[in-house]
GULUMLUM-158087 format. One record per atom (N, C-alpha, C): x, y, z; residue in three letters. Coordinates in steps of 0.2 Angstrom, whole numbers, plus 2048, in hexadecimal, padded with zeros to 3 digits. Example, Ala and Ser with C-alpha at 12.3 -4.5 7.8 and 13.67 -1.06 7.14 Angstrom:
BEGIN
8427E4827Ala;83E7EA827Ala;8427F0827Ala;8407F5823Ser;8447FB824Ser;840800827Ser;
END
This chain:
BEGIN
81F814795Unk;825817795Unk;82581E795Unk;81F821791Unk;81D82778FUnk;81B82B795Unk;81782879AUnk;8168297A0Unk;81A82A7A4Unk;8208257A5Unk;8248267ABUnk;82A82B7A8Unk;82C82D7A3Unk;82F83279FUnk;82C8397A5Unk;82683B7A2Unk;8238417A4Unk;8218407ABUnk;82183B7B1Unk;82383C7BAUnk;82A83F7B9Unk;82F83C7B6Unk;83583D7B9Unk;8358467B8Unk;8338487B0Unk;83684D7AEUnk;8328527B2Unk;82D8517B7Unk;82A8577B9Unk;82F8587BEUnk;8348547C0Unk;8388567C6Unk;8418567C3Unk;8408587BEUnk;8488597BCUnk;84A85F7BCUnk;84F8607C1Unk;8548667C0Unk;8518687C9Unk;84D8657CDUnk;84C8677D4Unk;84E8647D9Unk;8508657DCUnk;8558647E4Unk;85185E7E9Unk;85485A7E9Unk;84F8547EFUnk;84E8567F3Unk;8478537F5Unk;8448567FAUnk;83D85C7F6Unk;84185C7F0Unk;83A8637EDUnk;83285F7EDUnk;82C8607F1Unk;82785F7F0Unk;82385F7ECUnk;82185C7E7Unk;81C85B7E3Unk;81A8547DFUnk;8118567E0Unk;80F84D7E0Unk;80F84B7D8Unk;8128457D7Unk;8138417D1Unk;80D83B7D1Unk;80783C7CEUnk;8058377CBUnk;7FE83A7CAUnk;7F98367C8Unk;7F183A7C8Unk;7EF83B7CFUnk;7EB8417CCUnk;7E78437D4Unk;7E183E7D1Unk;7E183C7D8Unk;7D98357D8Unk;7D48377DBUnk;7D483E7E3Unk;7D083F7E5Unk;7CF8467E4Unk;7C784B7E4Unk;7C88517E5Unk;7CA8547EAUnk;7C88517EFUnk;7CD8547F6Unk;7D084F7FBUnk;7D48507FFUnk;7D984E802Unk;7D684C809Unk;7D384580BUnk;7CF843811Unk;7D4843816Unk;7D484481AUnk;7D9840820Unk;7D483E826Unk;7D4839828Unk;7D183582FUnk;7D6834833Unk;7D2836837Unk;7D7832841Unk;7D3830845Unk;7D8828845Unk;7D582384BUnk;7DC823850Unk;7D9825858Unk;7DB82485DUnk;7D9821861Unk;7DC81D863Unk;7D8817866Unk;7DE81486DUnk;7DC811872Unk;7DD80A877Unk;7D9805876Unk;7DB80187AUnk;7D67F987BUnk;7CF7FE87EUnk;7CF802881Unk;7C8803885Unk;7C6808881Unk;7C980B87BUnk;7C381087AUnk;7C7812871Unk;7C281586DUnk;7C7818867Unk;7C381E865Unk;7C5823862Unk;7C382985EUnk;7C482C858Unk;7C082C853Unk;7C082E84DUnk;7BE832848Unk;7C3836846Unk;7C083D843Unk;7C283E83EUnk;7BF844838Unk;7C3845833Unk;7C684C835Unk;7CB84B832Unk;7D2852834Unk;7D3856830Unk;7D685D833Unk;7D886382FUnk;7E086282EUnk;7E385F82CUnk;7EA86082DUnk;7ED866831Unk;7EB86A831Unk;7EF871834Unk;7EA87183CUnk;7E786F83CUnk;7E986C844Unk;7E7864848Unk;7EC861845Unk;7EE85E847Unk;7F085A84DUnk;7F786084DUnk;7F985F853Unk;7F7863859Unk;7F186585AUnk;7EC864860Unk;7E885D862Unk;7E785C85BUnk;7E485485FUnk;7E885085FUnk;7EF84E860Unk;7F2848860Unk;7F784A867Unk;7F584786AUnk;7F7846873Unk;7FB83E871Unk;80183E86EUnk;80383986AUnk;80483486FUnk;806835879Unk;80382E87CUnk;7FE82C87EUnk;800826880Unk;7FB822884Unk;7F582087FUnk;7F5821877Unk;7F181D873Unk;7F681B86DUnk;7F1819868Unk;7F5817861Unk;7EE81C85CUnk;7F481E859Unk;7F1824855Unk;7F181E84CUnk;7EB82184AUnk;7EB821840Unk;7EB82683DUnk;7ED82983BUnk;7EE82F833Unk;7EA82B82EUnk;7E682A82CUnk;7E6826825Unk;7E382D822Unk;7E882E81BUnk;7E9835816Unk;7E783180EUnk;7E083180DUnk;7DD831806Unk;7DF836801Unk;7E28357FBUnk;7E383B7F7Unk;7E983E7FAUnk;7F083F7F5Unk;7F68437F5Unk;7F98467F3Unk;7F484A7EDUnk;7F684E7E9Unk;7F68567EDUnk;7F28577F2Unk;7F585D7F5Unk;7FA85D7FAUnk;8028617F5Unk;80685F7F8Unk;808863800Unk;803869801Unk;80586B806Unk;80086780DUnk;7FD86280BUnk;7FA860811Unk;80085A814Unk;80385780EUnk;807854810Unk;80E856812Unk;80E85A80FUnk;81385F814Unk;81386281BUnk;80B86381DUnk;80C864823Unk;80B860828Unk;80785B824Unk;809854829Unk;81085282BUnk;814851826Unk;81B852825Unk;81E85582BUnk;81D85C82DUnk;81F860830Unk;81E85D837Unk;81785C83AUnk;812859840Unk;816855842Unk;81B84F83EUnk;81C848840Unk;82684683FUnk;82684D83DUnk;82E84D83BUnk;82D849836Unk;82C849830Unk;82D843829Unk;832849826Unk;838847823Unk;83D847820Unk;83A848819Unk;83C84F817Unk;83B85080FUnk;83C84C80BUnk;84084780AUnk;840843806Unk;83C83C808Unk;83B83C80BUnk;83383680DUnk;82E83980DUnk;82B83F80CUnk;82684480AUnk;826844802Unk;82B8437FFUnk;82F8467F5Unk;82B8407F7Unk;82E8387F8Unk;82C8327F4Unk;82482F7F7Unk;8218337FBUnk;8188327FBUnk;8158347F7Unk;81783B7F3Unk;8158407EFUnk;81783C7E9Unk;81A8397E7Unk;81C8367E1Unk;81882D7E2Unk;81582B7DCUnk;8128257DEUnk;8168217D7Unk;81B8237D6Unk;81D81F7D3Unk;8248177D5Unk;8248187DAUnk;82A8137E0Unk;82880B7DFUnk;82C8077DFUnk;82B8017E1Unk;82A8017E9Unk;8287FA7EBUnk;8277FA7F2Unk;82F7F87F6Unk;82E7FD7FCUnk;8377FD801Unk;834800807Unk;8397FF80AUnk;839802811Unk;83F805814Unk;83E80B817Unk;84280F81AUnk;843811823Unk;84880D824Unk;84780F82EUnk;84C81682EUnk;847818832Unk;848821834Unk;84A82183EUnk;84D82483FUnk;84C824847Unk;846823849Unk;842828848Unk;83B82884BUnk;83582584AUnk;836823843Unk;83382083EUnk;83281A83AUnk;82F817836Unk;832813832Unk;82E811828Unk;82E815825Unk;82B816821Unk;82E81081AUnk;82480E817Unk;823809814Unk;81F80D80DUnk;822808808Unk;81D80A802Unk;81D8027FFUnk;8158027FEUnk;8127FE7F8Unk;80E7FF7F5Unk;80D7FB7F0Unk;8097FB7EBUnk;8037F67EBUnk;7FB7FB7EDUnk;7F47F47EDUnk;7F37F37E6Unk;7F27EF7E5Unk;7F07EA7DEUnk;7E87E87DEUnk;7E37EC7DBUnk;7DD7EA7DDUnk;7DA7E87D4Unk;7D47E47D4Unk;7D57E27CEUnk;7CC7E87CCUnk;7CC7E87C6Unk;7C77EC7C3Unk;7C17E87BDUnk;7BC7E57C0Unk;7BA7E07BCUnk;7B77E37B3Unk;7B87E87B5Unk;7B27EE7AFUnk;7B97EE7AAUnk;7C17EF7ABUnk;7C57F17A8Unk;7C77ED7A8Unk;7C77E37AAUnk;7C87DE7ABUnk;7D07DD7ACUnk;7D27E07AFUnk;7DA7E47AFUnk;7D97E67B8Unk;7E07E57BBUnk;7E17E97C1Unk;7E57F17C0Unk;7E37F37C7Unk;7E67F87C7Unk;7EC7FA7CCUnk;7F07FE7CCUnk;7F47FE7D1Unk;7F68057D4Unk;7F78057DBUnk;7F780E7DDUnk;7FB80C7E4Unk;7FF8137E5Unk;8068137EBUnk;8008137F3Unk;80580C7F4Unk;80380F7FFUnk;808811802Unk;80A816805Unk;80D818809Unk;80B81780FUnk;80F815815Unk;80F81481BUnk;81481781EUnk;81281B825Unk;81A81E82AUnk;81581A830Unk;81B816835Unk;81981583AUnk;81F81583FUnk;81A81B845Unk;81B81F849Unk;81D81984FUnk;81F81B856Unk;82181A85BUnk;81981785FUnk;81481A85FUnk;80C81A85EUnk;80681C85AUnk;80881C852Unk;80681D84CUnk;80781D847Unk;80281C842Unk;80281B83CUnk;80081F837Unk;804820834Unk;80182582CUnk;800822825Unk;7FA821824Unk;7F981E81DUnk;7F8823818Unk;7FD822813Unk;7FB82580BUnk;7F6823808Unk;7F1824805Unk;7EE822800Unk;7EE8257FAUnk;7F08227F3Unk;7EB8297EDUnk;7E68297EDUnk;7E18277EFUnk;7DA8287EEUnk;7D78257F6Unk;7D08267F7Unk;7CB8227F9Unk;7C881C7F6Unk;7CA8157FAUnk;7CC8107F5Unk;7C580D7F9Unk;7C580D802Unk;7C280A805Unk;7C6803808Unk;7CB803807Unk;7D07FA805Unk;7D27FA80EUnk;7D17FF811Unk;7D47FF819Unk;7CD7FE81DUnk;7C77FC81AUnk;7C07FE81EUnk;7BF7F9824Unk;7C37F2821Unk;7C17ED827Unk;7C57EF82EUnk;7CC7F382CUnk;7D07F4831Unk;7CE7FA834Unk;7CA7FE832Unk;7C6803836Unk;7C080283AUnk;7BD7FD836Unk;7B87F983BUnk;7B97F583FUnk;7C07F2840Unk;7C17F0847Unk;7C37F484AUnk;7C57FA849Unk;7C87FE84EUnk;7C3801855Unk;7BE80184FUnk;7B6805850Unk;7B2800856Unk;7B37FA854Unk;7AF7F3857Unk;7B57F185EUnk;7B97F385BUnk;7BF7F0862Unk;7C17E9861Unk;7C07E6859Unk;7BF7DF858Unk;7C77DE858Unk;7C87D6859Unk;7CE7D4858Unk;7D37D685DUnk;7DB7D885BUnk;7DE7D885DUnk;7E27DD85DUnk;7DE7E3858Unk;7E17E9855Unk;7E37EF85DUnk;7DC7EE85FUnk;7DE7F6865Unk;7E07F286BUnk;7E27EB86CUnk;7E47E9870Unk;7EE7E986FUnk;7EF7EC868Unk;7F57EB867Unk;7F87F1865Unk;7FC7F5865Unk;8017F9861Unk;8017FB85CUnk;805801858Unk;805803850Unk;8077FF84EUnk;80C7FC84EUnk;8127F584AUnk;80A7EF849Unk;8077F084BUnk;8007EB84AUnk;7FC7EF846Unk;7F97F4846Unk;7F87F7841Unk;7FA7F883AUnk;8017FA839Unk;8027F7835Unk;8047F2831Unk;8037EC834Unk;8027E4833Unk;7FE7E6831Unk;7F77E6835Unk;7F07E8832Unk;7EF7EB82BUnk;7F37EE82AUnk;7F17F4823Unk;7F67EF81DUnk;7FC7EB820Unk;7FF7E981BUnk;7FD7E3818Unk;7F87E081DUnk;7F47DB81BUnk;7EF7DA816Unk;7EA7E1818Unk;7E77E2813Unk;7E77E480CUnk;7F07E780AUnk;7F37E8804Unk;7F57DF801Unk;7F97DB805Unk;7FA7D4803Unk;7F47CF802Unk;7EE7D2804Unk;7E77CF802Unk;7E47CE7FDUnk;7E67D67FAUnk;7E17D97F4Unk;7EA7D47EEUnk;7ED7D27EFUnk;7F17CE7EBUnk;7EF7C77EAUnk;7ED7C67EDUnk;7E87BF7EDUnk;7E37C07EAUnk;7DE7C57EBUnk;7D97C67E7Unk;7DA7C77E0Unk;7DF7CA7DFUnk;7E27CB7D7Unk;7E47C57D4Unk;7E87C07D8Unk;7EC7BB7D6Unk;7E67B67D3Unk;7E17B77D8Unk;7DA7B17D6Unk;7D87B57CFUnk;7D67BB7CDUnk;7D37BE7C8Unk;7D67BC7C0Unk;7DF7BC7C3Unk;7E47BB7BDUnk;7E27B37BBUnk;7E27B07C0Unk;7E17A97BFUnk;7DC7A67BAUnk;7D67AB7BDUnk;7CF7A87BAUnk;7D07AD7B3Unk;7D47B07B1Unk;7D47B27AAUnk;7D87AE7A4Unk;7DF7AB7ACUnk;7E37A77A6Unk;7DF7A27A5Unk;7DB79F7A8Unk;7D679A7A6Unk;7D57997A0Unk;7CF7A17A1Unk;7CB7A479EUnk;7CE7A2794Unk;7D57A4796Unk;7D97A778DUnk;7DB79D78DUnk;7DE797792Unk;7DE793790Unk;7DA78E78BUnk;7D178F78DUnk;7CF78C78BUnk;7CD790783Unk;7CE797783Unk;7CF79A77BUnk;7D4796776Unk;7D8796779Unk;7E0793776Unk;7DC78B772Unk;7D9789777Unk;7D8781775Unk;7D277F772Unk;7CC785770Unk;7C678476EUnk;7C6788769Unk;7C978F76AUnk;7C5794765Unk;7CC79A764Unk;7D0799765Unk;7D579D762Unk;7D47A275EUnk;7D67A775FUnk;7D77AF75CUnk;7DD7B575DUnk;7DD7B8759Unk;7DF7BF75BUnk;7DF7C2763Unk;7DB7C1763Unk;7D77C6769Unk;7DB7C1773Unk;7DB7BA76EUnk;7DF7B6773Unk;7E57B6774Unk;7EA7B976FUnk;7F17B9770Unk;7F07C1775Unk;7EA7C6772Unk;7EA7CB774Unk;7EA7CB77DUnk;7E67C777DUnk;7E67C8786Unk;7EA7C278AUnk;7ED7BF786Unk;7F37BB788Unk;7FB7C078AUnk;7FD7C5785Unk;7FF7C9789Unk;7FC7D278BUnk;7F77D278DUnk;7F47D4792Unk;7F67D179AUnk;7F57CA799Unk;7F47C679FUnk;7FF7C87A1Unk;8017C679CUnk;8097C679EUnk;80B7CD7A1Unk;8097D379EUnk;80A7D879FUnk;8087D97A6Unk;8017D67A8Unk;8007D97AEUnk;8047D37B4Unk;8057CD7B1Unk;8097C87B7Unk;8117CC7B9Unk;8127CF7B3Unk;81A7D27B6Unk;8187D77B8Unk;8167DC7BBUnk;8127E17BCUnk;8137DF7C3Unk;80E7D87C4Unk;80D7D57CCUnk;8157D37CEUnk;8197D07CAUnk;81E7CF7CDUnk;8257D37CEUnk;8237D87CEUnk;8267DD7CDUnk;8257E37D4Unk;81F7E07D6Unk;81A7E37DBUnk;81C7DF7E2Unk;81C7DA7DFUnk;81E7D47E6Unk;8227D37E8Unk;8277D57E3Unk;82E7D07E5Unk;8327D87EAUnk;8327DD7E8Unk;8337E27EEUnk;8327E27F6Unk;82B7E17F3Unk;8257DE7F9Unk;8267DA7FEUnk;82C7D37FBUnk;82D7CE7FEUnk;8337D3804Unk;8367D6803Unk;83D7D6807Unk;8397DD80BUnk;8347E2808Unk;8327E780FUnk;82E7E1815Unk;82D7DC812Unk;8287D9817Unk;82E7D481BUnk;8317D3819Unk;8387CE81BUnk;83C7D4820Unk;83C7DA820Unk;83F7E2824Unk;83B7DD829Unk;8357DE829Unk;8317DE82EUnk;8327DA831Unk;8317D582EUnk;82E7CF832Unk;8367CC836Unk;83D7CF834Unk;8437CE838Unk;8457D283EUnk;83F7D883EUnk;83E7DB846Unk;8457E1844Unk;8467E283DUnk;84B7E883DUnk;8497EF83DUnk;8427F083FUnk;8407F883FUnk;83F7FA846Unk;83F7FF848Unk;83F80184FUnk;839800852Unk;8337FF84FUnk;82F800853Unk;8297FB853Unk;82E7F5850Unk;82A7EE84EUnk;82C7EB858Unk;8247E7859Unk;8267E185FUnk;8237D985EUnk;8277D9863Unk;8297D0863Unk;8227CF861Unk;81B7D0864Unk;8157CD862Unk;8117CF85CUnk;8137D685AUnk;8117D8855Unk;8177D084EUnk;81E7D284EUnk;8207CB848Unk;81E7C5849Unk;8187C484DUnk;8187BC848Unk;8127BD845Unk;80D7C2845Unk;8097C3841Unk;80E7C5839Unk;8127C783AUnk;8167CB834Unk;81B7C4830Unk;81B7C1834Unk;81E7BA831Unk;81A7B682DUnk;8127B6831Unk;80C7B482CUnk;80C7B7827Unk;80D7BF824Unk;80A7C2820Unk;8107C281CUnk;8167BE81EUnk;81D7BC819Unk;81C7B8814Unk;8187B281AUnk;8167AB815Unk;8107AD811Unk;80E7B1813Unk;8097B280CUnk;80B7B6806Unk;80F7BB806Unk;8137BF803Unk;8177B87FFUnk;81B7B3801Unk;81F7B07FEUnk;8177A87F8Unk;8157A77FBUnk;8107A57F9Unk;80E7AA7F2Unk;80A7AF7F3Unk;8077B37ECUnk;8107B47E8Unk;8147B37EAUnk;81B7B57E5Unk;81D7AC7E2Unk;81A7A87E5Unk;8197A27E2Unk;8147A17DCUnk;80F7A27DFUnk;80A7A27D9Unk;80B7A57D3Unk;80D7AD7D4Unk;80E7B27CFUnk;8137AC7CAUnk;81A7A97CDUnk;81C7A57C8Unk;8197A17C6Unk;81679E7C9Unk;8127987C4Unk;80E79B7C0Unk;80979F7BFUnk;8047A37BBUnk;8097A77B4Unk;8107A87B5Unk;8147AB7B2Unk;8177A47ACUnk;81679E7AFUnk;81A7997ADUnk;8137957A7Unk;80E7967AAUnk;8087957A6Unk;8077997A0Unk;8077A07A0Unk;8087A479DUnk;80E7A4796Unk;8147A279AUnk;81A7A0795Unk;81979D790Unk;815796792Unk;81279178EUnk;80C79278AUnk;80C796789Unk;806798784Unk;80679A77DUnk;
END
């Protein structure tokens, strides 16, 4: 509570739209990489934001922005500028602390979620904001940090494998949203194997330390389902073909990544109803 007090208060008494980043800086500096690509060929660089736009000839390919690190607000500002992003969808990138939603813009259509990845050393997940804008021939990803979570999606870009450079940005970011809905799976299994874990405390060797990580476990189940259930209705946008710049081939891939999304929001019940019972 003490935390989310002192986000809000660095921005009280400022006019919307005012820029500055809310949350930890995770990296020392601010990466940005650009993959442009067709079926026959791709290219990729690391970029200076301030020139930019000399290299993006925004037709006849499909352009990635992936943005590591967003603590420096004039990078994101000037990307902002480059792509037309609206001050106030530039405020809520810089700010990581949003639920997941989505926003259709004319040109645009801008996504925020939350990756869930689990941390075996602090036996606890963590959680940190993805921002997505996707362009007419482009995607922009937000990262706080250098996570690596997009690598398999950059090595088939690289490889030409799949389905990826044969298809559109609206596939792309299928692609990136996939692998946020993945890393929930990977958590759900890890939560699993720990309510086990405290089950057979409960019935062998009971302690303090049991009740203790009992609600630890709860803390962190409502945490996931709080994460999800937003989750369920951006990917529901999608997958009802209400953004401008979704197609018919790209939604039925999106309609799979629905049924998985309503699947992990099933379990989470169940692991929550186990948990009750304890």
């Amino acid at each position: 509570m003490i935390k989310t007090m002192k986000k809000k208060s660095v921005k009280t008494g400022l006019p919307p739209g005012s820029l500055i980043h809310i949350g930890e800086k995770k990296n020392q500096d601010v990466q940005i990489r650009l993959f442009s690509y067709t079926e026959d060929n791709f290219e990729e660089k690391l970029i200076d934001v301030n020139k930019l736009k000399q290299l993006l000839p925004l037709k006849d390919k499909v352009h990635w922005i992936a943005v590591e690190g967003i603590h420096d607000v004039d990078i994101i500002k000037n990307l902002g500028e480059v792509f037309g992003v609206h001050p106030l969808v530039l405020e809520d990138i810089l700010n990581t602390d949003h639920r997941p939603k989505i926003e259709n813009y004319d040109k645009y259509t801008y996504i925020v979620g939350k990756l869930l990845q689990y941390e075996e050393k602090q036996n606890e997940f963590t959680n940190e904001q993805e921002s997505i804008i996707l362009g007419e021939n482009y995607v922009i990803s937000f990262s706080e940090r250098k996570t690596g979570i997009y690598d398999t999606v950059q090595e088939r870009i690289r490889q030409g494998a799949g389905h990826i450079r044969k298809m559109g940005a609206d596939y792309l970011l299928y692609s990136l949203m996939d692998v946020i809905v993945d890393n929930y799976f990977n958590v759900l299994e890890k939560l699993s194997d720990e309510i086990e874990l405290v089950e057979d405390d409960l019935i062998s060797n009971p302690s303090p330390e049991t009740l203790k990580n009992i609600h630890k476990l709860k803390r962190q189940i409502l945490y996931m389902h709080k994460a999800v259930w937003p989750l369920r209705e951006v990917i529901g946008v999608l997958e009802r073909n209400e953004i401008t710049f979704m197609t018919d081939s790209t939604s039925i891939y999106i309609r799979d990544l629905y049924d998985h999304v309503i699947q992990i929001m099933e379990t989470v019940e169940t692991l929550r109803d186990i948990l009750a019972s304890m």
